[in-house]
N, C-alpha and C positions, 0 to 999 in steps of 0.2 A: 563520494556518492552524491549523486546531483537529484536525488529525491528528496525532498523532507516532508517534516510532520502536518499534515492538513491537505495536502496536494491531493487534487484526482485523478486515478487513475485507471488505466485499464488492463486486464490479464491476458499476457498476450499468450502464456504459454501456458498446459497442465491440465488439470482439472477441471480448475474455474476457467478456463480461457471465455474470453468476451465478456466476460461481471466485470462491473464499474463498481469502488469505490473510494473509501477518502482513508487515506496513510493515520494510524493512531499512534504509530510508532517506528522509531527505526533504529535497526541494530548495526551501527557501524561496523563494529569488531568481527561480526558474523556475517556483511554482505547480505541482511535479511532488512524484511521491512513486515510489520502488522497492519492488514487491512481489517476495515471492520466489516463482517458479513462474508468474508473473503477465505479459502481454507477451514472452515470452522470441524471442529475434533470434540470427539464426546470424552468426558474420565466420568470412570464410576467413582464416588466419593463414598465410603466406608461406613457406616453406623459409628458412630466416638462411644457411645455408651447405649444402655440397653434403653427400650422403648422409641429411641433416635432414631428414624428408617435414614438408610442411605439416600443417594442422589445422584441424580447423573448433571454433571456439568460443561457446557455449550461453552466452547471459548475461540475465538480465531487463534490461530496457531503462524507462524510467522514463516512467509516467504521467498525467495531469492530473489533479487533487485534483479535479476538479466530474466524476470520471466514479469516483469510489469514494464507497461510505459506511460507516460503523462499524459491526461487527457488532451489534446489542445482546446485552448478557450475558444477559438472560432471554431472550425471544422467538426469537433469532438471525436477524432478518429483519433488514434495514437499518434505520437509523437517522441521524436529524440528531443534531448533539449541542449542548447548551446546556451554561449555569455556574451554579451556588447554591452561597451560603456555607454551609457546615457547620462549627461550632465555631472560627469566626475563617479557617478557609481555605476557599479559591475551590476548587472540584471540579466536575472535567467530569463530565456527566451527559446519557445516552439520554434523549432526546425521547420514544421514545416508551413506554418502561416507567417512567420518573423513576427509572433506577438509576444507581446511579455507575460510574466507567470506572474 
């Protein structure tokens, strides 16, 4: 998976399509990634004992890496992202400006 944690991004496909945010997590094993502000799901949260009022709780909800893409740093449109060596290390790099991440 060539997204990681702190990157921006943009939704290109679903619900949220065209909301911009920044990766808070990412689920290798499940091909998901948590945006924050992005997908957001309500749970009702129960009363635990008496007097306690329930609640409802606002949480992003995670997902599928083939429905985001990187923001690019120049242009800010979307973007694939490749690799090239610069100076002995491997660096992610916008397709489509050739800038690095």
């Amino acid at each position: 998976m060539k997204i990681k944690k702190g990157d921006n991004i943009i939704v290109i496909a679903g619900k949220d399509k065209g909301k911009e945010g920044k990766v808070a997590e990412v689920l290798r094993e499940a091909d998901r990634v948590v945006i924050d502000g992005i997908n957001m799901r309500k749970r009702h949260k129960k009363a635990a004992k008496a007097g306690v009022k329930g609640e409802l709780i606002s949480y992003a909800a995670p997902i599928h890496v083939s429905n985001v893409a990187i923001k690019d740093p120049k242009t800010g449109k979307p973007s694939r992202i490749g690799y090239k060596i610069e100076g002995g290390k491997k660096v992610r790099v916008a397709k489509k400006s050739k800038t690095a991440l």
